[in-house]
N, C-alpha and C positions, 0 to 999 in steps of 0.2 A: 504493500500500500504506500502511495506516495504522500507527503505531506506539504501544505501548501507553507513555504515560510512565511509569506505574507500573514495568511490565516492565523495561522500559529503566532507571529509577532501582536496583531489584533488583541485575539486572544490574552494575552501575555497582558496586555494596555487592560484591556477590560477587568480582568482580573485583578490589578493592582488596584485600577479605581474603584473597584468594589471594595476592597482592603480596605484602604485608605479611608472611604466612607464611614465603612463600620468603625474603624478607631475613632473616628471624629465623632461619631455618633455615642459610642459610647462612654469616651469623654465627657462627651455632653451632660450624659445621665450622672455619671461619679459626681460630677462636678455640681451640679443643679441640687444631688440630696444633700451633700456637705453643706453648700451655699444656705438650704432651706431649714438641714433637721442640724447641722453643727452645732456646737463639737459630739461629732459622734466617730462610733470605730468602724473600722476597713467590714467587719463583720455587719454588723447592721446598715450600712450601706449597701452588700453584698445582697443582704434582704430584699430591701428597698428598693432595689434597682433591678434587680433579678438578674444583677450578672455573674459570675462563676468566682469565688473568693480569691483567687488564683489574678480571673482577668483585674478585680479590682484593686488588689495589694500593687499590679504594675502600673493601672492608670494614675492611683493615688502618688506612687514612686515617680513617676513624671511628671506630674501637674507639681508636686512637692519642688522636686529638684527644679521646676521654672519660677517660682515663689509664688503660683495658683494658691494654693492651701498651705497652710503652714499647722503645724504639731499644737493644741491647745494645749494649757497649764492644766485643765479642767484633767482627773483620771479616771476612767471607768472605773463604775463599781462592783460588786460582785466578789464570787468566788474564784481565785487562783490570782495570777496573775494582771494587774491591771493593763490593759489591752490604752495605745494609743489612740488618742481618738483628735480628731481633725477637725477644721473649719477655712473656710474664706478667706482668704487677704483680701478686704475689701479697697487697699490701698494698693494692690497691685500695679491696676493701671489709675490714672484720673481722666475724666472728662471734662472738657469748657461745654458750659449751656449760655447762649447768648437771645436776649429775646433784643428783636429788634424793632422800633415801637416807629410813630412818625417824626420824633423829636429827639429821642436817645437812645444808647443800645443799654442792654442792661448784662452784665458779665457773671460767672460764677466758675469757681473751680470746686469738682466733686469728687469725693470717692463713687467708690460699686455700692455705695449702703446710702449713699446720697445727703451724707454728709459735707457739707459745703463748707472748703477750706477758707476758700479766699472769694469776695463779691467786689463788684463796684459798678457804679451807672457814670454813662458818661452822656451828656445830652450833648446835640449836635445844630443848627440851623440846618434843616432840609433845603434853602436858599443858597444855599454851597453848591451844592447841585451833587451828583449821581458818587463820581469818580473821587472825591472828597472825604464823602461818608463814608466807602468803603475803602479809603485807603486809612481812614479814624479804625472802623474798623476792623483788619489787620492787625494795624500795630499797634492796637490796645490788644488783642490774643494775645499776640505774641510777648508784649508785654506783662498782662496780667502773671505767661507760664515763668516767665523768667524770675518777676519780680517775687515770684513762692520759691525760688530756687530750685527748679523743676526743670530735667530733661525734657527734652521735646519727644523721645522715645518712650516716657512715663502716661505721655497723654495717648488713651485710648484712642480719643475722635471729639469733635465737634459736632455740636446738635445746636440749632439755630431754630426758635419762633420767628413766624413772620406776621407784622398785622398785613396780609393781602389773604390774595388767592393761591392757590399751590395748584400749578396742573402736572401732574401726576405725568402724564406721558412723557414731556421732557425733561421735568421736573425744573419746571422757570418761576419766578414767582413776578406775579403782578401785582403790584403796588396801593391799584384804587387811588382813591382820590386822595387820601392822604399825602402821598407824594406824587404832587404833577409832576408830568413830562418825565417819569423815570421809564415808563413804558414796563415791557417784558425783559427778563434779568434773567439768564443765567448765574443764579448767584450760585449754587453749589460747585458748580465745573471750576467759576470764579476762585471759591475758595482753597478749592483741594488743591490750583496750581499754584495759588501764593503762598500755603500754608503746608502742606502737604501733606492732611492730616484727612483721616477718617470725616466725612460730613453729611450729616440727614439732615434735612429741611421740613418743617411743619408750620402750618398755621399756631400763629400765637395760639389761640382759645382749644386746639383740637393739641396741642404739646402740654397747656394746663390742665386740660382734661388727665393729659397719661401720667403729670407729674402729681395731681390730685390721687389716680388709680395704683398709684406704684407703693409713694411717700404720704400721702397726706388725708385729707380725710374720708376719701373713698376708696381706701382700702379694705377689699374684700367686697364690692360692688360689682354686680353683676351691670346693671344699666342706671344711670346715672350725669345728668348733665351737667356742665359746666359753663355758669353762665359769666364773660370776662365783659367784666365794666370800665374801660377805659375810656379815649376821647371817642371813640367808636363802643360798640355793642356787639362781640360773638361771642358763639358757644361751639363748646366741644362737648361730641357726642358720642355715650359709650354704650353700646348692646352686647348682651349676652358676654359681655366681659373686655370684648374687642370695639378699638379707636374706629366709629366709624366717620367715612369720611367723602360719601356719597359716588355717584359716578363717575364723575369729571374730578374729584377731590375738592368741591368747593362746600359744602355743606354746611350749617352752623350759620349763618347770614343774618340772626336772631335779629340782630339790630336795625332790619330794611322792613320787620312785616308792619304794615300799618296800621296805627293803632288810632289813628283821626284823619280824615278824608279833606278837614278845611285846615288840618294843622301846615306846622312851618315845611317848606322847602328843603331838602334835604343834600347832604352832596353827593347820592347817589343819580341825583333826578326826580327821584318822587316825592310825594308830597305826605309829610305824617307819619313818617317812621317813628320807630320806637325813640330811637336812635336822636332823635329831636327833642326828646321828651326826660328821659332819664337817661344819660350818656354824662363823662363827666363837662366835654363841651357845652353841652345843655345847659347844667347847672351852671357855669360861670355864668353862659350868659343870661341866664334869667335874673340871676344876684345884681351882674352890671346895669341890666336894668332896671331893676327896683331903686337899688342905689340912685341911678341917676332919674329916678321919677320923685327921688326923696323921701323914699319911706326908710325911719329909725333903724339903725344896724349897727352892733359892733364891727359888722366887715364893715364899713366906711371907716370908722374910727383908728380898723387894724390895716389900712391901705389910704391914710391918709388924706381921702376923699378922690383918690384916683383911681377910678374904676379901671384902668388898666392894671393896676397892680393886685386885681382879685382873682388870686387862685384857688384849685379845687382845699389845697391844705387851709387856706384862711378861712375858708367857708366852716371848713371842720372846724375850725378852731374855735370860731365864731360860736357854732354850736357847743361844742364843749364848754362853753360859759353861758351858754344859756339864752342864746340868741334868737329871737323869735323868728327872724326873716331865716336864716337860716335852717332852723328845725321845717320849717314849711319848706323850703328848699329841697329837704331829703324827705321830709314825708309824701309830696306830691309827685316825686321821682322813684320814692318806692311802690306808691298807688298802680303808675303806667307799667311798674316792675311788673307789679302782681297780676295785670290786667292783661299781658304779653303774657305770663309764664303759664295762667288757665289755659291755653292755648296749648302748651307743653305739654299739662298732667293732662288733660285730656286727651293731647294726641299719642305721647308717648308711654305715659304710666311710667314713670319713671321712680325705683326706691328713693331717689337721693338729688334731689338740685345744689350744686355750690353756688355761692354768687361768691367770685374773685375780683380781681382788679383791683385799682382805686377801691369799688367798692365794699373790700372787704373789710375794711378801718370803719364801715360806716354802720354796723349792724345793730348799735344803740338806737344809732336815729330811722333805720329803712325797716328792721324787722318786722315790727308790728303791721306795717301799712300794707306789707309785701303779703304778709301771714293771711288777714285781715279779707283782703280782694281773694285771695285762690279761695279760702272758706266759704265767701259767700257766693262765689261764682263755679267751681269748677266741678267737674261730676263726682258723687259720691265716693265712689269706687275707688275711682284713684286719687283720690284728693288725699280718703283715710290712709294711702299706701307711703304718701309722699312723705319727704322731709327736706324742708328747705333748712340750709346750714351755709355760714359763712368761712370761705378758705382761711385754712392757717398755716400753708407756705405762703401767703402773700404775693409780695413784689416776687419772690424767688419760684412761683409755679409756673413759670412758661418756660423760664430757662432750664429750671432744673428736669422739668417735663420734655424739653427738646434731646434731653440725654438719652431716654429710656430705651428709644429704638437702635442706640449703639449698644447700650446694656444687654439689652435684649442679640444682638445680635453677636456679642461676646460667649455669652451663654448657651449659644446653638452651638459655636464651633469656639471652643478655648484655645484648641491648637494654634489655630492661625496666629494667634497672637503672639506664642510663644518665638 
């Protein structure tokens, strides 16, 4: 019988890449029970995982000797011998999570446990224009890794919030009117060749969603929105456990449905968005104009009577002492909250609503109003299922939530990394 070498060489490929597979694959598995059930021993992992005590003692011995897992202090207990038992180097690699907003970028350096070493925001003029902001950008990365005294081989990857659109096919993002004339961005390609570093790309609100689902307070949430209150209005939406993120990747646009048909103008085009009503743009400008119609207010007093100088913080602050224009400011902002989110429980039934952003400093003054409207408005059913709750990563849930898909992607295959 003759042999084709060709074939045979084939053959030979196929066969290694199935190998290779399987290592990787089971990698995965060692790795994922240590990460979840650590400090535990090479034996009950064995369990756990269902692979052969033999194959796990050598995956553990290599993930070991890469600094994957390291030996806890912690010792099994029991009879004979106390058996070594493992866990995580969550400090293996770090990640940068970078949310990029329409006026500043916001920075964080993390471990795998999403513990955030090092933060900083740095605001920008969008009137710089394109090539500006992302060379700020850059070299604040590159900066923040240095200034922790960190290899640049220590960083996993890069995960970036975007407030736009994210189209998924070429993976470009588009700006919206936040930032005119930036048009369509290649920003991921952009990054990887300046930076050279692992990069995912998400919508701000659909990256707070995953940093809410990983770290923060919808953990262990099955479906659960997340609603990001900044100078715009999205949300990110989580089913059956997974980011979803609709056809085209736009989904989440909470801030465009109309909620008054004779309301303001909006900068999408239409007329009466949410987004005009309770957003934190909204508020200012409704305060600037009180102010300047002359109705009583610690904000004039705490901005000198220059209504240019009324910010979202002075408004809070305002309220924090007790400020009657200001409390109505966030009560009537939480009212259109609550009058948009019926629309939610209704449609979605959803366990769990966060309201982040800005707005999650605001939950003295919005909760009740927000509460208040779904009660008296939304269906029975899912009203009693719901729980509206206020984020508590804050400013740090878009960034730290644009990590998780590197995270995630660490954890399927640890090799690569090594």
């Amino acid at each position: 019988m003759t042999i084709n070498p060709l074939n045979t060489k084939d053959s030979l490929i196929n066969a290694n890449a199935q190998l290779a597979h399987l290592r990787e694959h089971n990698a995965a598995l060692v790795l994922n029970v240590v990460a979840r059930h650590g400090p535990v021993t090479q034996r009950k992992t064995s369990k756990i995982c269902g692979l052969s005590f033999t194959s796990v003692v050598s995956i553990v011995s290599h993930l070991e000797k890469n600094g994957i897992i390291i030996k806890s202090n912690v010792v099994s207990s029991g009879a004979g011998r106390p058996a070594a038992m493992y866990q995580f180097d969550p400090s293996y690699r770090y990640v940068v999570g970078c949310e990029m907003q329409h006026d500043r970028i916001r920075l964080i350096l993390a471990d795998f446990n999403g513990q955030i070493r090092a933060q900083k925001t740095l605001p920008f003029d969008k009137n710089v224009g394109k090539e500006a902001v992302l060379s700020l950008l850059v070299h604040s990365i590159e900066d923040l890794i240095t200034d922790n005294k960190m290899e640049f081989k220590k960083i996993y990857g890069l995960g970036i919030g975007i407030g736009g659109l994210i189209h998924q096919e070429n993976e470009s993002v588009e700006f919206l009117s936040h930032l005119p004339n930036w048009g369509n961005l290649s920003l991921k390609k952009v990054l990887q060749e300046k930076l050279h570093l692992r990069t995912s790309i998400e919508n701000n609100s659909a990256s707070a969603a995953l940093g809410e689902l990983r770290f923060g307070a919808a953990y262990g949430k099955k479906n659960f929105l997340f609603v990001n209150i900044k100078s715009g209005i999205g949300m990110g939406i989580v089913l059956n456990g997974e980011l979803y993120r609709g056809t085209t990747g736009t989904s989440g646009e909470f801030g465009h449905i109309t909620v008054d048909d004779h309301g303001p103008v909006c900068i999408c085009g239409n007329v009466g968005c949410l987004e005009t009503f309770a957003s934190v743009s909204a508020l200012i400008n409704n305060a600037k104009r009180f102010v300047a119609q002359g109705i009583i207010s610690v904000i004039k007093d705490l901005t000198d009577g220059d209504p240019n100088k009324i910010t979202f913080d002075v408004i809070l602050k305002a309220a924090r002492q007790g400020d009657k224009l200001a409390y109505k400011l966030f009560i009537d902002a939480g009212r259109y909250l609550g009058e948009g989110m019926v629309s939610l429980v209704n449609l979605f039934n959803p366990e769990l609503i966060v309201i982040g952003g800005e707005f999650a400093r605001t939950e003295a003054y919005t909760s009740g109003a927000i509460t208040d409207v779904i009660k008296r408005q939304a269906l029975g059913i899912p009203r009693r299922a719901v729980q509206v709750i206020f984020s508590k990563l804050g400013k740090n849930a878009s960034a730290l939530g644009a990590t998780v898909t590197l995270m995630d992607e660490f954890f399927t295959n640890p090799l690569r990394s090594c």
